[in-house]
KOLTORKE-605329 format. One record per residue (C-alpha): residue in one letter; x, y, z. Coordinates in steps of 0.001 Angstrom, whole numbers, plus 500000, padded with zeros to 6 digits. Layout:
// residues N
<rec><aa>A</aa><x>X</x><y>Y</y><z>Z</z></rec>
...
This chain:
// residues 198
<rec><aa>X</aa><x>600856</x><y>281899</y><z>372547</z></rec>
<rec><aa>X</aa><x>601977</x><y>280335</y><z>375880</z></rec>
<rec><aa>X</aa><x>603919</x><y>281637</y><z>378044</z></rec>
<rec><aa>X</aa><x>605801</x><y>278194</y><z>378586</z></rec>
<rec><aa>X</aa><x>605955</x><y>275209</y><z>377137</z></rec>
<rec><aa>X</aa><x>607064</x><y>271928</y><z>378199</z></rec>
<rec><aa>X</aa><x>609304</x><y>269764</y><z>376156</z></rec>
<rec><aa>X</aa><x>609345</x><y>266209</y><z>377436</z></rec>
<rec><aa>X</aa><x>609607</x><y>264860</y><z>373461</z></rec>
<rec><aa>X</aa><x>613052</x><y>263649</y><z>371900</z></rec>
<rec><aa>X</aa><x>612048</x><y>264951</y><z>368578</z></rec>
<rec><aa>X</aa><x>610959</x><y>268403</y><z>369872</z></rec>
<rec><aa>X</aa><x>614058</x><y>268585</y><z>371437</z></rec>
<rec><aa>X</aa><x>616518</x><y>267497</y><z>368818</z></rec>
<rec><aa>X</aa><x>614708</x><y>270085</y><z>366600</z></rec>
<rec><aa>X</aa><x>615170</x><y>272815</y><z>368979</z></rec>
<rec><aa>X</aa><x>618855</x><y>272612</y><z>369567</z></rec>
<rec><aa>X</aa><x>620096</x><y>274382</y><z>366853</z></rec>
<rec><aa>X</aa><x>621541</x><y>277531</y><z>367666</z></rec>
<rec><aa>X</aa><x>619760</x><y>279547</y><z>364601</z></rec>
<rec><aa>X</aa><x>616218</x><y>277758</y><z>365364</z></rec>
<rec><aa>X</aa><x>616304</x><y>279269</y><z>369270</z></rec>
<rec><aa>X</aa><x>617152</x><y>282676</y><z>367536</z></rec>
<rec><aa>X</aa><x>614074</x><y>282560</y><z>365424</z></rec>
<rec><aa>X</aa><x>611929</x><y>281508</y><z>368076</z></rec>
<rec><aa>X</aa><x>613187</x><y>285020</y><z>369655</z></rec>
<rec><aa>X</aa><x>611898</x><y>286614</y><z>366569</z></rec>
<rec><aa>X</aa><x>608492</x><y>284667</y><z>366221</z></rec>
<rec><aa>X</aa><x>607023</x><y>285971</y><z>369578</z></rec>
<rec><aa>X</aa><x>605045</x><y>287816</y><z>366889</z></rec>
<rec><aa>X</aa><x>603736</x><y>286508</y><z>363529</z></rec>
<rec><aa>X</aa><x>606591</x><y>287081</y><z>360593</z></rec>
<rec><aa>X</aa><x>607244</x><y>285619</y><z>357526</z></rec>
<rec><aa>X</aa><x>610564</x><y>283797</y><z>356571</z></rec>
<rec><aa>X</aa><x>611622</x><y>286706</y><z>354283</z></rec>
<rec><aa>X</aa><x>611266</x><y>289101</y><z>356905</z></rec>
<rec><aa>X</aa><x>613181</x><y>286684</y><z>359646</z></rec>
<rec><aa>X</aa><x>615965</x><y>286129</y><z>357206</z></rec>
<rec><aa>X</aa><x>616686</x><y>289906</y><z>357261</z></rec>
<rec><aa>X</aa><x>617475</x><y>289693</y><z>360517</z></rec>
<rec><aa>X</aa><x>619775</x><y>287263</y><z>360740</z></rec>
<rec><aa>X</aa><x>621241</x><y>287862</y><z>356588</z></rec>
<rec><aa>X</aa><x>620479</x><y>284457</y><z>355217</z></rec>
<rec><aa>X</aa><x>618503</x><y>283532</y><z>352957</z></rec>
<rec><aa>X</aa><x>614561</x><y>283335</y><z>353090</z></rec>
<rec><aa>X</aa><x>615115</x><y>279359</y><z>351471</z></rec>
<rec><aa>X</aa><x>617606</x><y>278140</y><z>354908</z></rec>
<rec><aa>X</aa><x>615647</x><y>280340</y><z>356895</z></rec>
<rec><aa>X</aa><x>611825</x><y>278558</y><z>355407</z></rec>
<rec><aa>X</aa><x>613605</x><y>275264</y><z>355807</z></rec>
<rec><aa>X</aa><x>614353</x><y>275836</y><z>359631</z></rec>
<rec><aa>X</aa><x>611252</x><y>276926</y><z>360422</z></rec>
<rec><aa>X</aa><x>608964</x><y>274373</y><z>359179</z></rec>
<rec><aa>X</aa><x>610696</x><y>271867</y><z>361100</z></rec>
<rec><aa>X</aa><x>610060</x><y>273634</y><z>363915</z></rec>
<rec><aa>X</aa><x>606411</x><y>273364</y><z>362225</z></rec>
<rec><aa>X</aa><x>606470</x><y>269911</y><z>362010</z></rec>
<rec><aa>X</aa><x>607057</x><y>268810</y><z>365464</z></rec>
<rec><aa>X</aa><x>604554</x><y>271397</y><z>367082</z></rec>
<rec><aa>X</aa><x>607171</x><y>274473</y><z>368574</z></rec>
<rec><aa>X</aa><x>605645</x><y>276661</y><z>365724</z></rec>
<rec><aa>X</aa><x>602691</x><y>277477</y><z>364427</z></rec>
<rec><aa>X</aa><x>601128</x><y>278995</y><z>360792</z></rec>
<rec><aa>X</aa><x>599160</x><y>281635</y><z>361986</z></rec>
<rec><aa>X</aa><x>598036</x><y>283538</y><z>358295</z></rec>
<rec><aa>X</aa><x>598381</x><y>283504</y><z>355034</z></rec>
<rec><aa>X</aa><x>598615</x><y>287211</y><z>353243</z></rec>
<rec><aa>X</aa><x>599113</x><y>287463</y><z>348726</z></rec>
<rec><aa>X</aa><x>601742</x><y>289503</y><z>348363</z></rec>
<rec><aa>X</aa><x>602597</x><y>290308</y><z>344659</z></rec>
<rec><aa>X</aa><x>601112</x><y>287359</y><z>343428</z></rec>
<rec><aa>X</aa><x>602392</x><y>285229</y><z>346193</z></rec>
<rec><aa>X</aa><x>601115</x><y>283713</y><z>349188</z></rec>
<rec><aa>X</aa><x>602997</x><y>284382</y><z>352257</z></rec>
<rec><aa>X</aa><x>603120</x><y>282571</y><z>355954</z></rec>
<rec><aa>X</aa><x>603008</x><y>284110</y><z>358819</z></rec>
<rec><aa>X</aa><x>604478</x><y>282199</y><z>361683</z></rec>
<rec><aa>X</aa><x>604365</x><y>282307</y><z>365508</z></rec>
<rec><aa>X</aa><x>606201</x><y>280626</y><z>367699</z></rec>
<rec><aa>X</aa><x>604494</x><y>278314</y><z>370361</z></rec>
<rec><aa>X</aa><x>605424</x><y>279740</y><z>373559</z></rec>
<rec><aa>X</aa><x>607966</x><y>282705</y><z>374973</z></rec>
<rec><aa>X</aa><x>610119</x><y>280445</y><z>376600</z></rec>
<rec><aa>X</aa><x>610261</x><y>276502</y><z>376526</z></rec>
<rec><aa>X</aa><x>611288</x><y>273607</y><z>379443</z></rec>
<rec><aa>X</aa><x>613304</x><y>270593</y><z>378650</z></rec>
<rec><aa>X</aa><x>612222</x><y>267938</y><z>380843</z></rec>
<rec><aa>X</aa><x>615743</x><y>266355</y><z>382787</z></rec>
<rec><aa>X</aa><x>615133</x><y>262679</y><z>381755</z></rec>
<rec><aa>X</aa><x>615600</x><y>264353</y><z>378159</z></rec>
<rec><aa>X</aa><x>619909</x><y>264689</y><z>379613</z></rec>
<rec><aa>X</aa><x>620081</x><y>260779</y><z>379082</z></rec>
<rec><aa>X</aa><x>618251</x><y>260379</y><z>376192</z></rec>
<rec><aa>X</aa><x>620088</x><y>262498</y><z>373027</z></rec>
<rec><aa>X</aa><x>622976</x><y>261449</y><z>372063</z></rec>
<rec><aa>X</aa><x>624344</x><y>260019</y><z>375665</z></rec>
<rec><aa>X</aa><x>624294</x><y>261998</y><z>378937</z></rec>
<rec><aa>X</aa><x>628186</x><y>264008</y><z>377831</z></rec>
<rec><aa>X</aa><x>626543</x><y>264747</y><z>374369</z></rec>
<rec><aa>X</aa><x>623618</x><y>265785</y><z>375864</z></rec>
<rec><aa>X</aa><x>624372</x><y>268155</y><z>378284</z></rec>
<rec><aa>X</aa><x>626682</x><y>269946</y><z>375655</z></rec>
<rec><aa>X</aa><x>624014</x><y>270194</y><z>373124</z></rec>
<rec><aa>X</aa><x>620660</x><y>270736</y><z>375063</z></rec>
<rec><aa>X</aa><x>621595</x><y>272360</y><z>378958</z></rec>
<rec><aa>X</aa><x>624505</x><y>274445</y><z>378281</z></rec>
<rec><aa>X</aa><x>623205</x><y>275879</y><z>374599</z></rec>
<rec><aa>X</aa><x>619745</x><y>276932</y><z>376327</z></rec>
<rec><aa>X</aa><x>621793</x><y>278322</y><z>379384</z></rec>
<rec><aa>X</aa><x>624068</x><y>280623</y><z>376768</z></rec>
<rec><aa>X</aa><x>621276</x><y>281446</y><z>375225</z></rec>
<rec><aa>X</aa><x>619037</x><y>282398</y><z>377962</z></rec>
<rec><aa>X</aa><x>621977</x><y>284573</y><z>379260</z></rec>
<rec><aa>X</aa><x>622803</x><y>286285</y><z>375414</z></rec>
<rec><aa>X</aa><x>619183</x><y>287077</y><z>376015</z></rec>
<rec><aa>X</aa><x>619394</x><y>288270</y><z>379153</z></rec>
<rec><aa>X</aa><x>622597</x><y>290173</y><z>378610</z></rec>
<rec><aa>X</aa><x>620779</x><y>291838</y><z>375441</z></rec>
<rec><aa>X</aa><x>617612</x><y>292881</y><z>377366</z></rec>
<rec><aa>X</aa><x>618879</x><y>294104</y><z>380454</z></rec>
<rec><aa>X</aa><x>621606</x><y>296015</y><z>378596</z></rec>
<rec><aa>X</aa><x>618494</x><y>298041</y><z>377079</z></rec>
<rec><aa>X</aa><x>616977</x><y>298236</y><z>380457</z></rec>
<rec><aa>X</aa><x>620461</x><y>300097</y><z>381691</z></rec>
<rec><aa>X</aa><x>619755</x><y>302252</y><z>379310</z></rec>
<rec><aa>X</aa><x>616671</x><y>303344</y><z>380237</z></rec>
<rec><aa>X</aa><x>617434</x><y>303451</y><z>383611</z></rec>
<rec><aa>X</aa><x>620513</x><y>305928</y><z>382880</z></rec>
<rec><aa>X</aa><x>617294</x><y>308042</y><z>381651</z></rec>
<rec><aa>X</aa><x>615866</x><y>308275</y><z>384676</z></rec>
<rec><aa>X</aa><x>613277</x><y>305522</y><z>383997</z></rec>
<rec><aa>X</aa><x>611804</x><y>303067</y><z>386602</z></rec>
<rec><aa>X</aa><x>613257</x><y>299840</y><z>386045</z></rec>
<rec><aa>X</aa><x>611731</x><y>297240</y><z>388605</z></rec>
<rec><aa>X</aa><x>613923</x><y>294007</y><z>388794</z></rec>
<rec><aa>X</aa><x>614945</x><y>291641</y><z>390573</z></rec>
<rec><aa>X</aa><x>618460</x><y>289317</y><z>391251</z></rec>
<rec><aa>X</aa><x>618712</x><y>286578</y><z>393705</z></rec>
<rec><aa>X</aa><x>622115</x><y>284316</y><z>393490</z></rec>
<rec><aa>X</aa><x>622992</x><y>281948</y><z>395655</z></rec>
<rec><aa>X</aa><x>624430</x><y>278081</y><z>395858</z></rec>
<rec><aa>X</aa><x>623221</x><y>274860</y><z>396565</z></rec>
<rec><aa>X</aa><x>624486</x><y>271339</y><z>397309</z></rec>
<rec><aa>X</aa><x>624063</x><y>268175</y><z>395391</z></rec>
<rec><aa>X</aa><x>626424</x><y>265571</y><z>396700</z></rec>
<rec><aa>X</aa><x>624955</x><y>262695</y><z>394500</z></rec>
<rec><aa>X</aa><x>622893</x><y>261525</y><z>391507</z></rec>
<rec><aa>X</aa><x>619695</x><y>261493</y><z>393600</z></rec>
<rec><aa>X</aa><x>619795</x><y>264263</y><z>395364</z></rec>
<rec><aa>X</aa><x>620233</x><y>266174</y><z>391988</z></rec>
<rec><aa>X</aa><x>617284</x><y>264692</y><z>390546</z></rec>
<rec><aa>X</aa><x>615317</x><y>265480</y><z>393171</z></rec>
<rec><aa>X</aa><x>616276</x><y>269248</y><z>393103</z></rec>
<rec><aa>X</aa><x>615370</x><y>269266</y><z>389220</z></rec>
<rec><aa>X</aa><x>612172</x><y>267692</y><z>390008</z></rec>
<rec><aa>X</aa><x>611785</x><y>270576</y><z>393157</z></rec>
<rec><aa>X</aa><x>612883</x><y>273727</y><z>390602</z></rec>
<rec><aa>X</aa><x>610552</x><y>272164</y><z>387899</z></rec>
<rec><aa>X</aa><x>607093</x><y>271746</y><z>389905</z></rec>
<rec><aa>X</aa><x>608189</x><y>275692</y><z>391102</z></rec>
<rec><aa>X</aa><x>608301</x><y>277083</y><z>387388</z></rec>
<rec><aa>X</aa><x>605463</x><y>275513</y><z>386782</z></rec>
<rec><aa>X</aa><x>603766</x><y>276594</y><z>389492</z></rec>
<rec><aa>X</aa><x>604393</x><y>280097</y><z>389019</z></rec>
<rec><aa>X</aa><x>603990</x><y>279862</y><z>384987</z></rec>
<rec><aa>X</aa><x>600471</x><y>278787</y><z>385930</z></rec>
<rec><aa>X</aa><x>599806</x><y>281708</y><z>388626</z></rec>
<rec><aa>X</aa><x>601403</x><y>284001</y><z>386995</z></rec>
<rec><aa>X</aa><x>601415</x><y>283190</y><z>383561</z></rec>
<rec><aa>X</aa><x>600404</x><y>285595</y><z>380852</z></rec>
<rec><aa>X</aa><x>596552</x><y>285885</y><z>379557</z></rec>
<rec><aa>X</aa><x>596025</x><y>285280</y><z>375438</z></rec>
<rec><aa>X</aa><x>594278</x><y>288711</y><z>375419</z></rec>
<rec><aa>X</aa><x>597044</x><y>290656</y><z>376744</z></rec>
<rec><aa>X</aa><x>599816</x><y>288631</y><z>375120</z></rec>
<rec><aa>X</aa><x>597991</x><y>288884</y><z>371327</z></rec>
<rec><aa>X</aa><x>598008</x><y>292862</y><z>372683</z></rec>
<rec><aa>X</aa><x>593898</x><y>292605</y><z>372437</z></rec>
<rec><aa>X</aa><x>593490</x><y>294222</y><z>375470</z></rec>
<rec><aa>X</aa><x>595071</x><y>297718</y><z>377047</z></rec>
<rec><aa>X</aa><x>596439</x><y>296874</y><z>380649</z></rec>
<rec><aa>X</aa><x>598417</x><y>298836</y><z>383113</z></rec>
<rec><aa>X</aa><x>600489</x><y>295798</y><z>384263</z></rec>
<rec><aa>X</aa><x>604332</x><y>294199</y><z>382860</z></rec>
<rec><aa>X</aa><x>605458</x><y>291713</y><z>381287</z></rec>
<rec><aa>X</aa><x>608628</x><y>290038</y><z>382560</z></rec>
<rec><aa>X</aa><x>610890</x><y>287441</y><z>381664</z></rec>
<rec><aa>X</aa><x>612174</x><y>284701</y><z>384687</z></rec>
<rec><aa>X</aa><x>615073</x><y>282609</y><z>384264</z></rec>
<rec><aa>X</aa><x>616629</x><y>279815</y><z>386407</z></rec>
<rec><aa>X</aa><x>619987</x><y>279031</y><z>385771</z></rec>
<rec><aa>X</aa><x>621963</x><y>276354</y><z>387091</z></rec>
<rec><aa>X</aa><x>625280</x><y>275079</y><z>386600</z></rec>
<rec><aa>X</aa><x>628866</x><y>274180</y><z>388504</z></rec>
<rec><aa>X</aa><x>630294</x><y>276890</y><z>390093</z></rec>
<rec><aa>X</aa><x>633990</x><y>277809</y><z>389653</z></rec>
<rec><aa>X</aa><x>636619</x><y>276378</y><z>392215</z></rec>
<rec><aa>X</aa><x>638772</x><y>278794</y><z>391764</z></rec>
């Protein structure tokens, strides 16, 4: 599994933005099966089978096993990365630039902060037990007083990720849990978006 992974593809795209497909990619940073991912969310293991093999077909998922149970075959599936990258010529390209900012920046920045909000919520709890919680905020704001200078910046915060997903980016042996290591996983998010005038 990769740690991220790069979507510069309309079609991977469009097949991402669906709010239930970016909560089972949550779930498949293991292998599960569609029965066991429609528990979590209550639906059935027929919508949930139907959602994830399109995310099959255009490469964000992958079949990782096949296990009989009772009689029948089950798939195990894992999703492709931990966290994806929409390229920002994608903006332009689905549905309009309005449409897509609606759809694809502002439904991964929700997301990213549900998940956020969920995680370090646990992590507060752990630190009200006394437990070491490293972290670390920064927040600040920038100015972008046209169309080029904003690409530019995009290009600028994208060749950073990358940058440190490739220095820092998480081995297959520790991330399949093959190997015993005294070092952390942790989760970085950029966010940006218009700040509030008021």
């Amino acid at each position: 599994m990769q740690d991220v992974y790069y979507i510069d593809d309309v079609e991977q795209a469009m097949t991402l933005l669906h709010p239930l497909r970016i909560e089972l990619l949550k779930k498949m940073e293991v292998p599960r099966t569609c029965p066991e991912l429609a528990g979590f969310f209550e639906e059935s293991p027929q919508k949930v089978y139907y959602h994830v093999k399109a995310l099959e077909k255009v490469g964000l998922v992958d079949k990782v096993e096949e296990r009989r149970v009772r009689g029948v075959v089950e798939g195990y599936y894992q999703a492709k990365a931990r966290s994806y990258w929409l390229a920002p010529q994608l903006v332009g390209k689905i549905g309009g630039e309005g449409v897509a900012r609606g759809q694809m920046s502002l439904r991964m920045l929700l997301s990213s902060a549900e998940m956020m909000h969920e995680e370090v919520g646990r992590l507060g709890h752990d630190a009200a037990l006394g437990k070491n919680v490293p972290s670390l905020a920064l927040n600040g704001q920038i100015y972008l007083p046209d169309g080029e200078r904003r690409e530019e910046f995009l290009n600028d915060v994208e060749k950073t990720f990358k940058k440190l997903a490739r220095k820092y980016g998480i081995p297959a042996d520790v991330a399949n849990g093959d190997e015993d290591t005294a070092g952390q996983i942790f989760r970085l998010i950029i966010a940006c978006y218009p700040a509030s005038n008021e």
